[in-house]
N, C-alpha and C positions, 0 to 999 in steps of 0.2 A: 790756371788750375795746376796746381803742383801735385806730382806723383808721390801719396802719401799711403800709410797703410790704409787708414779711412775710407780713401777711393778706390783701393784696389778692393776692400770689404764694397764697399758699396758697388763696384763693378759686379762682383759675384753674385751679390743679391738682386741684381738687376736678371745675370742670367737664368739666375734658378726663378725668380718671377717668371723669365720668358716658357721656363720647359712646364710650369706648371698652367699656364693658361693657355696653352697647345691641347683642341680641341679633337678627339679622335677620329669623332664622324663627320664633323665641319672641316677639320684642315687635312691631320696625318692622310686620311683615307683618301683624299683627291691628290697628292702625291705620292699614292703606293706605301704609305708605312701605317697602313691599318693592323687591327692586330691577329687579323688570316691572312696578312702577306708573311713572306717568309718562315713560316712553320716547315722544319726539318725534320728528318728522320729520324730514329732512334738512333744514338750513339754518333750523330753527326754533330760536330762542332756549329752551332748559332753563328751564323754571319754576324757582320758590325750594323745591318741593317737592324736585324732582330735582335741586338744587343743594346742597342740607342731608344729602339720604341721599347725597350724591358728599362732602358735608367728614366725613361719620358713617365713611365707607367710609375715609377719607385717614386719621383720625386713628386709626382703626383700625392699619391698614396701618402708618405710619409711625410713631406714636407707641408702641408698642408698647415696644421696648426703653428708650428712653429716661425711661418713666412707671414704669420698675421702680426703674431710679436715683432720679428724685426722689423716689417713694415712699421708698424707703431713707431718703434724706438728710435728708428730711423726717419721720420717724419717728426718728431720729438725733435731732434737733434739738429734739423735741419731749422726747424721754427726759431730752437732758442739761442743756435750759430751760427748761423747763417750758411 
């Protein structure tokens, strides 16, 4: 398999697959990144903990529809190129 833009698109769609089927109360929660761990104070800077379960939560949220399209297009693509 040769390093092509293709695969490098299709590595990323793999990742954001992986953060959107990251279940909160089945997985995050039994390693501590539920979403009432790390809740800070007012005016304190969000850890990288509480910064990763807010892009887990985003990609969620917003990638939703659109990982159904490239799913398709990229199973499409896969069927008729091998």
């Amino acid at each position: 398999m040769a390093f092509t833009l293709y695969s490098l698109l299709q590595a990323s769609l793999l990742i954001v697959n992986a953060m959107a089927v990251l279940h909160e109360e089945r997985f995050l929660r039994h390693v501590g990144w539920g979403s009432d761990q790390g809740i800070g104070g007012f005016g304190e800077e969000p850890g990288i903990k509480a910064q990763l379960t807010n892009l887990i939560r985003s990609v969620r949220t917003v990638m939703r529809v659109p990982l159904i399209a490239l799913n398709s297009v990229t199973i499409v693509l896969l069927l008729l190129f091998g």
